[in-house]
C-alpha positions as CSV (number, residue, x, y, z in Angstrom):
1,X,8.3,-22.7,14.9
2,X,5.7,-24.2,11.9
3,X,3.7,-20.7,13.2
4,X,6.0,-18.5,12.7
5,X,7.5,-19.6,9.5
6,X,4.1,-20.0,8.1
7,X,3.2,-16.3,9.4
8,X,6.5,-15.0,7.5
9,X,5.7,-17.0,4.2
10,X,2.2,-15.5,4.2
11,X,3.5,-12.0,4.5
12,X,6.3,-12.6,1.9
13,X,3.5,-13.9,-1.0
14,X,1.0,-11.5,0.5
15,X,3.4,-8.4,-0.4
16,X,4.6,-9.7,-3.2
17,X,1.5,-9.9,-4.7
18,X,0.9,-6.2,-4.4
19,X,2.5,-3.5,-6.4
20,X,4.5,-1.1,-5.5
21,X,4.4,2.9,-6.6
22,X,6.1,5.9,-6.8
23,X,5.4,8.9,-4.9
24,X,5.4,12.3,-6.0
25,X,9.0,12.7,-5.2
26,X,10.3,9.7,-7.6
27,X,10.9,7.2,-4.7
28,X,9.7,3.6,-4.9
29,X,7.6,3.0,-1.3
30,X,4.5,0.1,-1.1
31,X,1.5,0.8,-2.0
32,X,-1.3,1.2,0.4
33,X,-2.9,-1.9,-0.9
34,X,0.9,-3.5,-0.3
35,X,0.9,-2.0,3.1
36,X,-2.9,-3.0,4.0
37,X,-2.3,-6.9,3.1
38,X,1.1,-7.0,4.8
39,X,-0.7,-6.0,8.2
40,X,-3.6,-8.1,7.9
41,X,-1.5,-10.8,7.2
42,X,0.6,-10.4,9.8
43,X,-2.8,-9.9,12.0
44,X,-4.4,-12.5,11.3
45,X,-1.8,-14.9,11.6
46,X,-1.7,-14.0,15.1
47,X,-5.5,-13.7,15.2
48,X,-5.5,-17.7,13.8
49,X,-2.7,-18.7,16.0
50,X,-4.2,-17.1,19.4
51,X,-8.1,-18.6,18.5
52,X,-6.2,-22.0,17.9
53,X,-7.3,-22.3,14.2
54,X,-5.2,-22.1,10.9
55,X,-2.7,-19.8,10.9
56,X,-2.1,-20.0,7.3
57,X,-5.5,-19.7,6.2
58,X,-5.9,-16.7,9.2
59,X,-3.1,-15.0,7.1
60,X,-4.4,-15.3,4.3
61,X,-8.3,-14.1,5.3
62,X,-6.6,-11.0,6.8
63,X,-4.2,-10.6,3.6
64,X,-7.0,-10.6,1.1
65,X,-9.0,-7.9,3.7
66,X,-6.3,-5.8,4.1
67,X,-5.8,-5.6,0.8
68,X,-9.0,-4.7,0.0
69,X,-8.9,-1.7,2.2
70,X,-5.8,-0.7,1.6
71,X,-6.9,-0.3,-2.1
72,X,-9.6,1.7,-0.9
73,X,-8.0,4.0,1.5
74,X,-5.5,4.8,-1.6
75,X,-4.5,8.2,-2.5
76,X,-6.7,9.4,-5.5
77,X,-4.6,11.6,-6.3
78,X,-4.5,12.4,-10.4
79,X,-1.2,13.3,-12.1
80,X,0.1,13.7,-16.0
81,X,3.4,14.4,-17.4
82,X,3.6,17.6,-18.9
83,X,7.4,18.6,-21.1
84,X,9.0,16.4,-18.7
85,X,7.1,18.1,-15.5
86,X,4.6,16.0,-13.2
87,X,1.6,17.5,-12.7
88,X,-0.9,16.3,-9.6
89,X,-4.7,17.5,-9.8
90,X,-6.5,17.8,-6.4
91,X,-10.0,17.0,-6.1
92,X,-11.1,20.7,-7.0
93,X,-8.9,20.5,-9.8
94,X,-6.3,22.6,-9.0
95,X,-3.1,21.7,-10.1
96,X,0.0,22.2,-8.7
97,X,4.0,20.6,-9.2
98,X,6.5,20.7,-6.4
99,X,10.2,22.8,-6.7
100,X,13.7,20.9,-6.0
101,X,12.7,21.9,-2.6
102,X,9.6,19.7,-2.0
103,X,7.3,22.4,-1.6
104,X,4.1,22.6,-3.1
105,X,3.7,25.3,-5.9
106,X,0.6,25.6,-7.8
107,X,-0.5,26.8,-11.1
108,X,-3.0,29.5,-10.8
């Protein structure tokens, strides 16, 4: 039982370290980072619990690594607000907006 609630505590103070976003549809989802520390916390727990070592400190070894690749591995995707209108810039700097129906429309 001391596993387990140690693996959940670990995976509550690893997400809530992280910061959430918003995507380009105006919803709140986790960040990759948030996502990235959340499964390597949860990993290494196991990882800890299954070598016989700490699980805490396990947890925390595959927080702070998934983390760090989760902030990697984020979307570089550039935006701006332009009269109210988001505005995303691909890496070939085209820009483009998306319609009420989600599709991609870009300025040419």
């Amino acid at each position: 039982m001391t596993a387990l609630r140690t693996t959940v505590l670990a995976l509550v103070a690893a997400t809530s370290l992280t910061a959430c976003t918003t995507n380009e549809y105006g919803e709140r989802v986790a960040s990759r980072p948030a996502k990235g520390a959340a499964i390597g916390a949860a990993g290494g727990a196991v990882l800890g619990a299954v070598i016989g070592g700490n699980v805490l400190a396990g947890a925390a070894i595959g927080a702070a690594a998934g983390a760090i690749v989760g902030a990697v591995e984020d979307d570089k995707n550039r935006y701006e607000d332009i009269n109210g209108r988001r505005y995303y810039y691909e890496r070939d700097g085209r820009r483009y907006t998306y319609d009420r129906d989600r599709r991609r429309r870009y300025d040419y």
